[in-house]
C-alpha positions as CSV (number, residue, x, y, z in Angstrom):
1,X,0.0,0.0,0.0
2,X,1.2,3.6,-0.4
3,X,1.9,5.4,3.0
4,X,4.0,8.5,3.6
5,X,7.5,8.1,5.9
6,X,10.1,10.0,7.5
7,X,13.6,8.1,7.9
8,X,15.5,11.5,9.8
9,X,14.6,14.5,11.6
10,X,13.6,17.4,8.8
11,X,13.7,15.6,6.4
12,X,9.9,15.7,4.5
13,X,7.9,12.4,4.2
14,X,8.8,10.4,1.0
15,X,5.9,8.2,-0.8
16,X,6.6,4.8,-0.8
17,X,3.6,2.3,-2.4
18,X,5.2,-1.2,-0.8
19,X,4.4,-0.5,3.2
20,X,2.7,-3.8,4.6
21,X,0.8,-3.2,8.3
22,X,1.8,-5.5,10.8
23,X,-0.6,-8.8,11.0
24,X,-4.3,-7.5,12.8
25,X,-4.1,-9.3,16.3
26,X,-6.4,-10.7,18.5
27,X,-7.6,-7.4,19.8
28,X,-6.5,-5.0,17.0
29,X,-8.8,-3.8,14.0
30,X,-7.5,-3.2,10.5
31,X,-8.8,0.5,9.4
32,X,-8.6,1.7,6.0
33,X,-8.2,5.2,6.4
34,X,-10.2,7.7,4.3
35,X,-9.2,11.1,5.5
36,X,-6.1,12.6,7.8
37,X,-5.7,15.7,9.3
38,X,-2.2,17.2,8.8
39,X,-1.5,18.6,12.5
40,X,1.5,20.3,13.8
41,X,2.3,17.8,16.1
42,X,3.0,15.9,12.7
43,X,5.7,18.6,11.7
44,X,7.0,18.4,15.3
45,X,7.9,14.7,14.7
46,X,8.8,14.7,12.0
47,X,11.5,18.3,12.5
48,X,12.4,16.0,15.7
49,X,11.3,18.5,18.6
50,X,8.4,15.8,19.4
51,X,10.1,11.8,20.0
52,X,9.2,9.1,18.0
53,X,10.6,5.8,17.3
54,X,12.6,6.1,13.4
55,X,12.0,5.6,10.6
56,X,8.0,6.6,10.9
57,X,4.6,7.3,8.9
58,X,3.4,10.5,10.4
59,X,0.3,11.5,11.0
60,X,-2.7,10.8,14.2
61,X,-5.6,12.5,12.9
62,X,-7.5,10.3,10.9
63,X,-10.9,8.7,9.9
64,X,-11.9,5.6,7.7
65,X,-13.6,2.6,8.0
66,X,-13.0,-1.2,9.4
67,X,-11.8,-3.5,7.2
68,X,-11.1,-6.1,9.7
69,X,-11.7,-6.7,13.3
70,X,-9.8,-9.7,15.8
71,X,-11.7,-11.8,17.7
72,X,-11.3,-10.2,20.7
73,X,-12.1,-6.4,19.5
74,X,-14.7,-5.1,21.3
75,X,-18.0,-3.3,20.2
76,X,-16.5,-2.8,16.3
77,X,-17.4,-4.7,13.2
78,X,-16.2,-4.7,9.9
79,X,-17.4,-1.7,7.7
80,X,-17.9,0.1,10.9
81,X,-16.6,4.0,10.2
82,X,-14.5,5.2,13.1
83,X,-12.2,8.1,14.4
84,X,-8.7,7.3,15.2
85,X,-7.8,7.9,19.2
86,X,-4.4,8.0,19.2
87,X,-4.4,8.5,23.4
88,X,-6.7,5.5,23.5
89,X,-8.1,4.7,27.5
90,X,-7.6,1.0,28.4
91,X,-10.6,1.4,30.6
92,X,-9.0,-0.2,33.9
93,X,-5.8,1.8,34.9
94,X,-6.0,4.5,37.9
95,X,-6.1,7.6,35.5
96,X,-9.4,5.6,33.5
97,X,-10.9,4.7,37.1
98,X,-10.8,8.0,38.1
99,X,-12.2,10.0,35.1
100,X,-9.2,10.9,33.7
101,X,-8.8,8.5,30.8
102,X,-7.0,11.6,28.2
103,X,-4.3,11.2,31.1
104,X,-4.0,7.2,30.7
105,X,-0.3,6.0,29.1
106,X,-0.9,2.1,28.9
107,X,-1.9,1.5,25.3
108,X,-0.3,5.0,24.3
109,X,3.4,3.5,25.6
110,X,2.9,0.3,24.3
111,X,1.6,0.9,20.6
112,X,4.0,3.7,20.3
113,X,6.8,1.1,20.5
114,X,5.6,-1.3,18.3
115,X,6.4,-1.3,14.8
116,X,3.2,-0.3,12.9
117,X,4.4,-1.1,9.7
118,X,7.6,-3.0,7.6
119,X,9.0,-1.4,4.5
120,X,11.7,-3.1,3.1
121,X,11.0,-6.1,5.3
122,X,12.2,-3.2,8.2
123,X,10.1,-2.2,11.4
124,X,8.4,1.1,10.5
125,X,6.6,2.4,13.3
126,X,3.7,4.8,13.5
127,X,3.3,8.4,14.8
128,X,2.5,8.0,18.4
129,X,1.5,4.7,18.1
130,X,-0.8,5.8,14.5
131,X,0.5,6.6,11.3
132,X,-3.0,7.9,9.5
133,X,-0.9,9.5,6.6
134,X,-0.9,5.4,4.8
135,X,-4.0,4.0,3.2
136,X,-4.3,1.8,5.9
137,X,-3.3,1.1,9.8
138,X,-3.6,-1.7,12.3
139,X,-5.0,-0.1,15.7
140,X,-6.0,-1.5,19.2
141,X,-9.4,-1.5,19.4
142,X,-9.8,1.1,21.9
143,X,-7.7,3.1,19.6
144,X,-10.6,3.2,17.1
145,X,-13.8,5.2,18.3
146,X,-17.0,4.5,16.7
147,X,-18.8,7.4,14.7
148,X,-22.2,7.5,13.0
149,X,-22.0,6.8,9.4
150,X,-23.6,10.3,8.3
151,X,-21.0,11.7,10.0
152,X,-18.5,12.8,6.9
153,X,-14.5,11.3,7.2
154,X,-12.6,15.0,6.8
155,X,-15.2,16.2,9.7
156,X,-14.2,13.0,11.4
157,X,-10.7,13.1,11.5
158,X,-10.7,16.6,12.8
159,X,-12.9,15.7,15.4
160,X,-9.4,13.0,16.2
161,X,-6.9,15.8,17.5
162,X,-7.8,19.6,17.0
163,X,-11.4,19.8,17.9
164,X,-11.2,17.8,20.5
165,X,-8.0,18.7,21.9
166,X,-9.1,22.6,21.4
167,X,-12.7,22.6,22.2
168,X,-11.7,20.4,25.3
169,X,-9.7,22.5,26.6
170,X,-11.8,25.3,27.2
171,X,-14.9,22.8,28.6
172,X,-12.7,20.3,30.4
173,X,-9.5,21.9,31.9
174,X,-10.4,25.5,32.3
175,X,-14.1,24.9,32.3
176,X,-14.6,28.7,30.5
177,X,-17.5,30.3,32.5
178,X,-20.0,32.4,30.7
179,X,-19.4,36.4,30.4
180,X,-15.4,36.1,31.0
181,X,-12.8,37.1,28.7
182,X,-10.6,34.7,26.8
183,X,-7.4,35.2,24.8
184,X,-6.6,32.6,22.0
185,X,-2.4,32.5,21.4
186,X,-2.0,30.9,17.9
187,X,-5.2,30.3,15.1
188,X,-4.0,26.7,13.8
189,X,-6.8,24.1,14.3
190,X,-5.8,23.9,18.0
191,X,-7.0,27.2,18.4
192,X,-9.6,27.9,16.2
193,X,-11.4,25.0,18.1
194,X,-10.8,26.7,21.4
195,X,-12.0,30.2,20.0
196,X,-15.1,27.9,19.0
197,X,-15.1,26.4,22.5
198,X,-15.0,29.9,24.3
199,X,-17.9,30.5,21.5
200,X,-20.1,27.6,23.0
201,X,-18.6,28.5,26.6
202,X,-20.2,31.9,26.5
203,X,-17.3,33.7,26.7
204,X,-18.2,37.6,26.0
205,X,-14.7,38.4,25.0
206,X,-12.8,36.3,22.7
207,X,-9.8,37.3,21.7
208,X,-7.9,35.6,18.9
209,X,-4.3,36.4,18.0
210,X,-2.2,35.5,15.2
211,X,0.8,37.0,13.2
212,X,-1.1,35.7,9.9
213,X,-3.1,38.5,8.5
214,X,-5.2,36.0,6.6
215,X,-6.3,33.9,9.2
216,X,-7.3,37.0,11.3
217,X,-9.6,37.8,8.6
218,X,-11.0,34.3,9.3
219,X,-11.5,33.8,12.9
220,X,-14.7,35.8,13.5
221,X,-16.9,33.4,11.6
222,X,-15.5,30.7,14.3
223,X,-16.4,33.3,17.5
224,X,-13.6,35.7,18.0
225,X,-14.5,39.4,19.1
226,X,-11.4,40.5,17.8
227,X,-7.9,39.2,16.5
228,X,-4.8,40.7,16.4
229,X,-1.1,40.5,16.1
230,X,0.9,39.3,18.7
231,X,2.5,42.6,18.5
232,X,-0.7,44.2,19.4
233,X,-2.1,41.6,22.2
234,X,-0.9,43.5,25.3
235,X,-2.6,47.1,24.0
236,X,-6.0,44.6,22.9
237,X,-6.2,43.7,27.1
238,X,-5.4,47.0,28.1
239,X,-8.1,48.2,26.0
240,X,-10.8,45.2,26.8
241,X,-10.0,44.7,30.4
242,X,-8.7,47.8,31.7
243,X,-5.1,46.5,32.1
244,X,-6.5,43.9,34.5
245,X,-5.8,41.5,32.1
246,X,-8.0,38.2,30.3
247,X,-9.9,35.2,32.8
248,X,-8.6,32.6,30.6
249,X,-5.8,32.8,27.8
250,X,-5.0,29.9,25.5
251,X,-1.5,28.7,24.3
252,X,-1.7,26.6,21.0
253,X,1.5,27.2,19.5
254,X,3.5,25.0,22.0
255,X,6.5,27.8,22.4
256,X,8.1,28.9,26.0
257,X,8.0,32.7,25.0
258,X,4.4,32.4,24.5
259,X,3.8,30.5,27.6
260,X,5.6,33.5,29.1
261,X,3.0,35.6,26.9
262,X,0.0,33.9,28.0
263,X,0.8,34.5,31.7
264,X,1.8,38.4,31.2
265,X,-1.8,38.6,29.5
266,X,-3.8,36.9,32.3
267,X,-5.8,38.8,35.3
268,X,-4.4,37.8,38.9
269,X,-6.2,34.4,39.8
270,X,-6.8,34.0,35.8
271,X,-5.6,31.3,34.0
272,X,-3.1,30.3,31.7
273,X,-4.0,26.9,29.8
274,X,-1.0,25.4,27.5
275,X,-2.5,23.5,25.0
276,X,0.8,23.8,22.4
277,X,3.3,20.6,22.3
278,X,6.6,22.4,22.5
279,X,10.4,20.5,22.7
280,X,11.6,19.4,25.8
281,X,14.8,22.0,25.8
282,X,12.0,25.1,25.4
283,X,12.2,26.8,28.7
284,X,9.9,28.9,30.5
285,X,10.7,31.7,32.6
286,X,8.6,32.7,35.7
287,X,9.9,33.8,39.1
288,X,8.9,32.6,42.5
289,X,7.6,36.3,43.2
290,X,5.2,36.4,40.1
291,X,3.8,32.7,41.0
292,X,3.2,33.4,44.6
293,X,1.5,36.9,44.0
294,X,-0.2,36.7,41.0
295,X,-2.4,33.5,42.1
296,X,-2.6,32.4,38.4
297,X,-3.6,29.1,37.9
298,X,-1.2,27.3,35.1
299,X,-3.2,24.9,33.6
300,X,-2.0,21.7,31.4
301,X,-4.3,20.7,29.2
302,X,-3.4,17.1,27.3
303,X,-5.9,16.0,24.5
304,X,-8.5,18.1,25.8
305,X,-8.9,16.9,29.1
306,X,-11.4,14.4,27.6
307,X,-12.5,10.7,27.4
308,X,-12.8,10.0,23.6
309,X,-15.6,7.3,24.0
310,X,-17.4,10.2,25.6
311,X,-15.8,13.5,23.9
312,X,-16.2,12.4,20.0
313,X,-20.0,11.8,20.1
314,X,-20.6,15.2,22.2
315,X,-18.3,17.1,19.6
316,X,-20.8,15.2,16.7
317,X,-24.0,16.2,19.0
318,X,-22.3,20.0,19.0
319,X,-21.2,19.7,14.9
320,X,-24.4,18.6,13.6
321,X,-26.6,21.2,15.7
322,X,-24.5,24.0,14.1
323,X,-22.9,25.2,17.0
324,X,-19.5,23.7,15.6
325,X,-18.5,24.6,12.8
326,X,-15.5,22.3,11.7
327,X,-15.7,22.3,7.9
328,X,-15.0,26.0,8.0
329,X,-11.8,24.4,9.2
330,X,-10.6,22.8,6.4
331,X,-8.7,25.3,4.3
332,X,-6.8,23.0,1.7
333,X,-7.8,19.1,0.9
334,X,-5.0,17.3,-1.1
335,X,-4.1,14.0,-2.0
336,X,-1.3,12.0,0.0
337,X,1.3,12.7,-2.6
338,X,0.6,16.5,-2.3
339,X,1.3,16.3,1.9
340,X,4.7,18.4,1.4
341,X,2.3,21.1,0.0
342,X,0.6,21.0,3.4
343,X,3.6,21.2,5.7
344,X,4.6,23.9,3.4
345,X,1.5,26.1,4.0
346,X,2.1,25.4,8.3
347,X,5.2,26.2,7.6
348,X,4.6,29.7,6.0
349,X,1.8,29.9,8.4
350,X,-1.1,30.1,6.3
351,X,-4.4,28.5,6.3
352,X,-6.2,26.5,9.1
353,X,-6.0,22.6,8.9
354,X,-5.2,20.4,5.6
355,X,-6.8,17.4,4.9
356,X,-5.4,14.6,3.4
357,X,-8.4,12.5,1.6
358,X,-7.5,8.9,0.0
């Protein structure tokens, strides 16, 4: 089959059409996948600041359908259409058993160092225990959440890593009260889903910011109040908050410096939520004297705070009432051949999310 894979750090993914999945096991599903997200966690990995097991096929944010099921998957059947969950819960750790199943490790550790594939008769693994950007992928079953067939793949596969890891993290982690004030750091998918979230939170102020002109011009269809450069955030609170600063601001790039931004733009007792997947050398600087006066509350946010078997189906409830607008989202489709076209435009920071559809 054809599948996309990365042999060094920054190097770009090369097509190859002879990757074989590993055999589907007892309680794996085959999926054949019909549309992938193109996220920057995926140019993370591949540039090398995110880890991954070499040589891989990139991408986590995918949709298709089952093509084959092992006899001891649960709940799935073949032609079943489903969202890859590529922090699958096991259902039976402690974080699962107490409610915190975006927080459990044991099927993420394990599939993330197994080889997904074989190229050349060779291990090639997947990204983060995936690899959505091949034609086809062998899962755990956990790792593959059922979705309503009406539901469209592209919409799907959002709904895999941005939405929910965006729109989570204003519901779940910073639980967004209505009438507050909310700054959005960085208009990828990431944060045009948390713009949407604040949107659906009530938020009365909703402030997105961005260096790309273009996508300011987009983000007030998704919610924002306003958007502006990140040269012109810290006169935008001064002006909407009196210099007291914003309830909740949003970090989606995954940098230190905006970390530090995000906290210089929050109220005392506000809160600073890091949703961004930065490198493990990118610092941030805070002093003990800020973090014992200013009472902020810094705020972790991983995959949304949310239990996938729970999460997708509420984002689809929120999608198909209109309230969530996630085709808006998609800002360039292309074939898998074309994915260097898509890195390109995250690179140059333009557009929203790409879609890869096979």
């Amino acid at each position: 089959m054809r599948a996309m894979l990365v042999r060094r750090s920054g190097q770009d993914p090369e097509l190859r059409a002879d990757v074989r999945t590993r055999a589907v096991g007892p309680g794996d599903v085959r999926v054949r996948i019909r549309a992938s997200g193109v996220c920057h966690s995926d140019l993370s990995a591949i540039d090398g600041v995110l880890p991954n097991k070499r040589p891989f096929v990139p991408g986590h944010e995918g949709a298709g359908e089952v093509v084959e099921v092992g006899a001891q998957a649960s709940g799935l059947a073949v032609g079943d259409h489903v969202v890859v969950c590529w922090v699958p819960p096991c259902g039976h750790c402690a974080n699962c058993l107490r409610g915190e199943a975006n927080l459990c490790s044991e099927l993420f550790a394990a599939s993330a160092l197994t080889a997904n594939f074989t190229v050349d008769g060779a291990p090639l693994y997947g990204v983060f225990g995936t690899g959505t950007w091949a034609e086809e992928v062998v899962l755990p079953w956990q790792s593959a959440v059922p979705v309503d067939k009406d539901v469209p793949f592209d919409v799907a596969a959002l709904i895999g890593c941005a939405v929910t890891t965006g729109v989570g993290a204003v519901l779940n982690t910073a639980r967004v009260e209505p009438g507050s004030s909310v700054a959005v750091i960085g208009c990828g998918g990431v944060g045009i889903a948390a713009v949407q979230g604040a949107r659906l939170a009530g938020a009365a102020d909703i402030v997105a910011i961005d260096p790309s002109a273009a996508k300011r011009e987009l983000v007030a269809r998704f919610g924002a109040t306003r958007a502006v450069a990140p040269e012109d955030a810290l006169a935008a609170r001064d002006e909407l908050t009196g210099r007291r600063g914003f309830d909740y601001v949003f970090e989606c790039v995954g940098r230190g410096e905006l970390v530090r931004q995000a906290y210089d733009m929050a109220r005392r007792g506000g809160a600073v939520v890091v949703i961004g997947a930065g490198g493990r050398a990118d610092m941030v600087s805070l002093s003990m004297a800020e973090l014992f006066y200013d009472g902020k509350r810094i705020l972790s946010s991983w995959y949304g705070g949310a239990d996938a078997r729970v999460e997708y189906g509420r984002l689809v409830r929120l999608w198909r009432a209109g309230r969530l607008d996630l085709e808006s989202m998609i800002t360039a489709r292309l074939p898998l051949e074309s994915v260097g076209d898509a890195l390109d435009l995250m690179r140059s920071g333009e557009g929203i999310r790409s879609v890869i559809e096979f």
